[in-house]
N, CA, C and O of each residue as an XYZ file, in Angstrom:
356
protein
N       0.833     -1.194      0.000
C       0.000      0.000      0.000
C       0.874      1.253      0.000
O       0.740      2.062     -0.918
N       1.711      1.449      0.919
C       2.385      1.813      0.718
C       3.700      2.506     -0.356
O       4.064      3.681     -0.414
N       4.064      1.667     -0.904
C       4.924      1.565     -2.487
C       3.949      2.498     -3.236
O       4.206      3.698     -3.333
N       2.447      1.771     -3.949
C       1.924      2.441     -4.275
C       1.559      3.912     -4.212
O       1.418      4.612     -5.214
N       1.394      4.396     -2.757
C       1.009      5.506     -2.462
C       2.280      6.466     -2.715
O       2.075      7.648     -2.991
N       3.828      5.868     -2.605
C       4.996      6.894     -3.278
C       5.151      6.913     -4.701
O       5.725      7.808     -5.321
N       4.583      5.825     -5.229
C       4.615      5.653     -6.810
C       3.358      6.858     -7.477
O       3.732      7.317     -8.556
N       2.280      7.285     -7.101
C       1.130      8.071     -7.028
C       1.591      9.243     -6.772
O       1.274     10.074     -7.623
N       2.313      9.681     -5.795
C       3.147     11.051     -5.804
C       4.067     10.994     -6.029
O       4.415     11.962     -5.354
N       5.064     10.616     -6.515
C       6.191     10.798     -7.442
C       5.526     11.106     -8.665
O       5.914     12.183     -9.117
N       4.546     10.462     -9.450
C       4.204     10.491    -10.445
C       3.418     11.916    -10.902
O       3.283     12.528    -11.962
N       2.833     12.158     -9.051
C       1.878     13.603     -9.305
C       3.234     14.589     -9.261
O       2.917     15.717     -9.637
N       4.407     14.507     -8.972
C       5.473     15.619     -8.714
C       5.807     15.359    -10.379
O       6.008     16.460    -10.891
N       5.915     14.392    -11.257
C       6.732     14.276    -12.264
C       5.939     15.075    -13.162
O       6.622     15.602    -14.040
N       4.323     15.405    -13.227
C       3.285     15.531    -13.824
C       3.394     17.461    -13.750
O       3.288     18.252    -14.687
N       3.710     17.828    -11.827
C       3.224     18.787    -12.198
C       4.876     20.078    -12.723
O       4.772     21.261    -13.047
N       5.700     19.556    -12.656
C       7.261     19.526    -13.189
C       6.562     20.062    -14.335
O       6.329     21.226    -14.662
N       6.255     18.855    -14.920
C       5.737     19.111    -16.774
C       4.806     20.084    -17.526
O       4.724     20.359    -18.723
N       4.002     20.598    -16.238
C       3.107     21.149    -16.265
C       3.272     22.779    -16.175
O       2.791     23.667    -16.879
N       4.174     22.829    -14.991
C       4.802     24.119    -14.298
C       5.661     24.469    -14.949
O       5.969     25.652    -14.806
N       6.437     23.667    -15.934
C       7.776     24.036    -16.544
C       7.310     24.584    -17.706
O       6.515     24.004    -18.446
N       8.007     26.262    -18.015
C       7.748     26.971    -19.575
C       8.418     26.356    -20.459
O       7.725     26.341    -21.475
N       9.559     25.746    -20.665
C       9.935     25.102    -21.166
C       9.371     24.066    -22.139
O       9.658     23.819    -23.311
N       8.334     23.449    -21.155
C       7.470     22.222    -21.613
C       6.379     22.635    -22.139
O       6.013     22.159    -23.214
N       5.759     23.449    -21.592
C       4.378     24.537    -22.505
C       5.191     25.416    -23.469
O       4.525     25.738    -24.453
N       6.341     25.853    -23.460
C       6.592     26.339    -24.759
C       6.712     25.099    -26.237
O       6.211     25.192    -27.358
N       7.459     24.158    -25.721
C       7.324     22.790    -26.624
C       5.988     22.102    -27.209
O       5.825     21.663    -28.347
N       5.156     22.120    -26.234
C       3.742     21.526    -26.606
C       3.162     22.583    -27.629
O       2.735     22.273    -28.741
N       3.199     23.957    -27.086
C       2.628     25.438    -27.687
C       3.093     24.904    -29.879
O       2.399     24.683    -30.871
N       4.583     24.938    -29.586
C       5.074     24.952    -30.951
C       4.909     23.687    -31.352
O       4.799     23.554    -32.570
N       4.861     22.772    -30.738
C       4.369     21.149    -31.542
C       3.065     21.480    -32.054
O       3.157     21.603    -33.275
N       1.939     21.668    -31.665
C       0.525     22.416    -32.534
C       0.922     23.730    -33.517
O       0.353     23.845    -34.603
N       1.618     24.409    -33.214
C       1.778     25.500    -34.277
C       2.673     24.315    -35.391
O       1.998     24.244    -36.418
N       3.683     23.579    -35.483
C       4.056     23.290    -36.231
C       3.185     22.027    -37.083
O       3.378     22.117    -38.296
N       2.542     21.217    -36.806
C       1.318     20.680    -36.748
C       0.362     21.699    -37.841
O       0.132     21.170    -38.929
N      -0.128     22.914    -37.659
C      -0.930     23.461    -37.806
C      -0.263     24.118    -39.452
O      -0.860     24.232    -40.523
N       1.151     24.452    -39.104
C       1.759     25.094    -40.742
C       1.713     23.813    -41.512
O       1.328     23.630    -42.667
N       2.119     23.082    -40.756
C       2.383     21.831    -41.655
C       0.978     21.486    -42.833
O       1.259     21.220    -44.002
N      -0.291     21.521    -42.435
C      -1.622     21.398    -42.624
C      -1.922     22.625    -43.655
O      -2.667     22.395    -44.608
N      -1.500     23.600    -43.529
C      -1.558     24.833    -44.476
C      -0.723     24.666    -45.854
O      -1.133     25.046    -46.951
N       0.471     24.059    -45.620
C       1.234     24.064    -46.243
C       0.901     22.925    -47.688
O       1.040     23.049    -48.905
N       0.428     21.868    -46.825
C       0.092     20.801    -47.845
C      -1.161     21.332    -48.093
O      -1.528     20.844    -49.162
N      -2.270     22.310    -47.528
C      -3.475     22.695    -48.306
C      -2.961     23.789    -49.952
O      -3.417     23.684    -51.091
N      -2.074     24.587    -49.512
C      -1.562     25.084    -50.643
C      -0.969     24.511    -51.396
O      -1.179     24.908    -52.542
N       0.016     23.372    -51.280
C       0.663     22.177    -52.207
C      -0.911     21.904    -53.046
O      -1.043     22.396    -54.167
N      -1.561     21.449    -52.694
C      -2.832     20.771    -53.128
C      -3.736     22.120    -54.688
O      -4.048     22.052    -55.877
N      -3.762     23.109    -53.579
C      -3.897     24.460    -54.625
C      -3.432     24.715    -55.390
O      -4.050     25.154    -56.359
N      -1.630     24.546    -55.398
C      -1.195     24.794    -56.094
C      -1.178     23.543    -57.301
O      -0.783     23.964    -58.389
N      -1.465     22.395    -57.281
C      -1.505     21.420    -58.152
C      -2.631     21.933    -59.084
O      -2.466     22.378    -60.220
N      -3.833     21.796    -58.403
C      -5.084     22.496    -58.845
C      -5.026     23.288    -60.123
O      -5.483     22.907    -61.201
N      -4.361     24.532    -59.871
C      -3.800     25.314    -60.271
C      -3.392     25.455    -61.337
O      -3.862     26.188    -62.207
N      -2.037     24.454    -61.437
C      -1.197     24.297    -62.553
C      -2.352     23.428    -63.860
O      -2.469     23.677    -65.060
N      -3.069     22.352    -62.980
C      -3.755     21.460    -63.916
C      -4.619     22.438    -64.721
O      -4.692     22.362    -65.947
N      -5.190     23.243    -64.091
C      -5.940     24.732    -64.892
C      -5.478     25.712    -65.843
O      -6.102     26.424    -66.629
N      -4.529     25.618    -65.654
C      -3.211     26.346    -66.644
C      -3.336     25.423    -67.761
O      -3.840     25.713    -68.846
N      -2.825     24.239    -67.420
C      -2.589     23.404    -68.705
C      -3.593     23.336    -69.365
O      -3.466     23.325    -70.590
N      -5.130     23.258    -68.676
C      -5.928     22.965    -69.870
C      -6.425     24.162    -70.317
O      -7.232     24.041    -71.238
N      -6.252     25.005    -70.041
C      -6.380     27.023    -70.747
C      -5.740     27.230    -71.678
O      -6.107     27.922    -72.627
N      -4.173     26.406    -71.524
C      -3.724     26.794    -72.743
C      -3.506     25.501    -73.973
O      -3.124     25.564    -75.141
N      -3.909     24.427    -73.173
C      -4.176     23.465    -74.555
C      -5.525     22.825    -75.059
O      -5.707     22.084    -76.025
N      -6.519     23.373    -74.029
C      -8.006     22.730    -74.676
C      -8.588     24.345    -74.625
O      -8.659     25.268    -73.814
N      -8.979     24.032    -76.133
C      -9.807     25.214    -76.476
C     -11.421     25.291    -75.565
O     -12.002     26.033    -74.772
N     -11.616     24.086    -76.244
C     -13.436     24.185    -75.141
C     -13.147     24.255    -73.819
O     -13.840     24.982    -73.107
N     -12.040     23.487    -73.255
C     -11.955     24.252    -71.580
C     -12.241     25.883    -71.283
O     -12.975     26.291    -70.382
N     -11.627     26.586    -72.076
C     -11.497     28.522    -72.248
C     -12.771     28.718    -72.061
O     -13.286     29.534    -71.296
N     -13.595     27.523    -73.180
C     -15.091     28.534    -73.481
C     -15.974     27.773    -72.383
O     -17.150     28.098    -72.226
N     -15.421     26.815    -71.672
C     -16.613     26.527    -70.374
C     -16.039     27.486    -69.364
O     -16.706     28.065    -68.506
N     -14.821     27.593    -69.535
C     -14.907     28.651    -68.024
C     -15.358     29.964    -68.449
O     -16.061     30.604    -67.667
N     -15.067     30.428    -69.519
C     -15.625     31.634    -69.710
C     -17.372     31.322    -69.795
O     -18.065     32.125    -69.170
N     -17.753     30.727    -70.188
C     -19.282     30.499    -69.958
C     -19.808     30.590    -68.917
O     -20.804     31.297    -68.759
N     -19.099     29.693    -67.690
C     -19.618     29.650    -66.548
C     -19.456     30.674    -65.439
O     -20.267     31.048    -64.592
N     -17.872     31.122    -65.722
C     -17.587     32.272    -65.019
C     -18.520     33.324    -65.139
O     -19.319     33.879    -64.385
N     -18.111     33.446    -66.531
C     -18.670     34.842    -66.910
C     -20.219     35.777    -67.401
O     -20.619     36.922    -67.614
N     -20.726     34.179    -67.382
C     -22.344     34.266    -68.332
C     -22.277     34.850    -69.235
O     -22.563     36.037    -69.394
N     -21.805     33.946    -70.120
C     -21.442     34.463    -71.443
C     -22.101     33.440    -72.384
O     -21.790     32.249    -72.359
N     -23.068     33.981    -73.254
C     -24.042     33.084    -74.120
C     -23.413     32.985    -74.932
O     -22.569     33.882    -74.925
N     -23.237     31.754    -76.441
C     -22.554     31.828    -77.588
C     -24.028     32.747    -78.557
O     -25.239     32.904    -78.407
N     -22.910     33.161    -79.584
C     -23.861     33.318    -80.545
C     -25.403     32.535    -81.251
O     -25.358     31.376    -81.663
N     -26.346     33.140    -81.287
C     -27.349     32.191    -81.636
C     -27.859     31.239    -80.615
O     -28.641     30.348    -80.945
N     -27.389     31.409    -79.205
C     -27.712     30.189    -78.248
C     -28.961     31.027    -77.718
O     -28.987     32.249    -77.864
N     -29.915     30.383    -77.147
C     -31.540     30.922    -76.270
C     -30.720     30.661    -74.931
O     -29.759     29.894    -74.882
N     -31.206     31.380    -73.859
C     -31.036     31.934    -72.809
C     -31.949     31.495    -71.821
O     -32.589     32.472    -71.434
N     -32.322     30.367    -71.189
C     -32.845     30.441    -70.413
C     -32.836     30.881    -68.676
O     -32.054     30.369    -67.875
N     -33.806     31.861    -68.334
C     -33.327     32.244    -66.530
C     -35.031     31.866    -65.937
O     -36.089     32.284    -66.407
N     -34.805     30.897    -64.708
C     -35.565     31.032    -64.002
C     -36.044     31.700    -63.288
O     -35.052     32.008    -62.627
N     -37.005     32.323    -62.761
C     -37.266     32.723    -61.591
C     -37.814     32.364    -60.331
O     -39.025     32.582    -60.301
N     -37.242     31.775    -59.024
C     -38.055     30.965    -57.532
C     -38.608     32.243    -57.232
O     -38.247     33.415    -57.124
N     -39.620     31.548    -57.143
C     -40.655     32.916    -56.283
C     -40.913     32.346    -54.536
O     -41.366     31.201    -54.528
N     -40.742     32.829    -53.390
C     -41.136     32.145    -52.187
C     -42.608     31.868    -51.760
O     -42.844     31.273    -50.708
């Protein structure tokens, strides 16, 4: 019973060491910040793939140009009918 009960506070002294020490909250602090760039970083890797794949087909598929400009821009072709709904509530 005994043993136990020094093993229980040693363990609460080792705990609050870790706890109390800036040292150790500065480490934990920057393990989540680095964690957190890390996550940004590969979201922009990802964007930037995106990206490039959009490039390529702008400048080598012609009908790619004219769907984004269509969709972007609402841009009807010549001779095309126009349809717009209207939701009424």
């Amino acid at each position: 019973m005994k043993k136990i009960r020094i093993r229980y506070i040693i363990l609460l002294v080792f705990l609050l060491i870790l706890i109390f020490n800036e040292g150790n909250r500065t480490l934990v602090r920057r393990f989540f910040e680095v964690n957190k760039l890390n996550r940004i970083i590969k979201y922009a890797r990802y964007q930037n793939e995106l990206l490039k794949k959009r490039i390529h087909y702008l400048e080598n598929e012609p009908s790619y140009l004219e769907r984004m400009v269509r969709s972007e821009l609402n841009v009807a072709a010549p001779g095309e009918i126009e349809y717009r709904f209207s939701i009424k509530d």
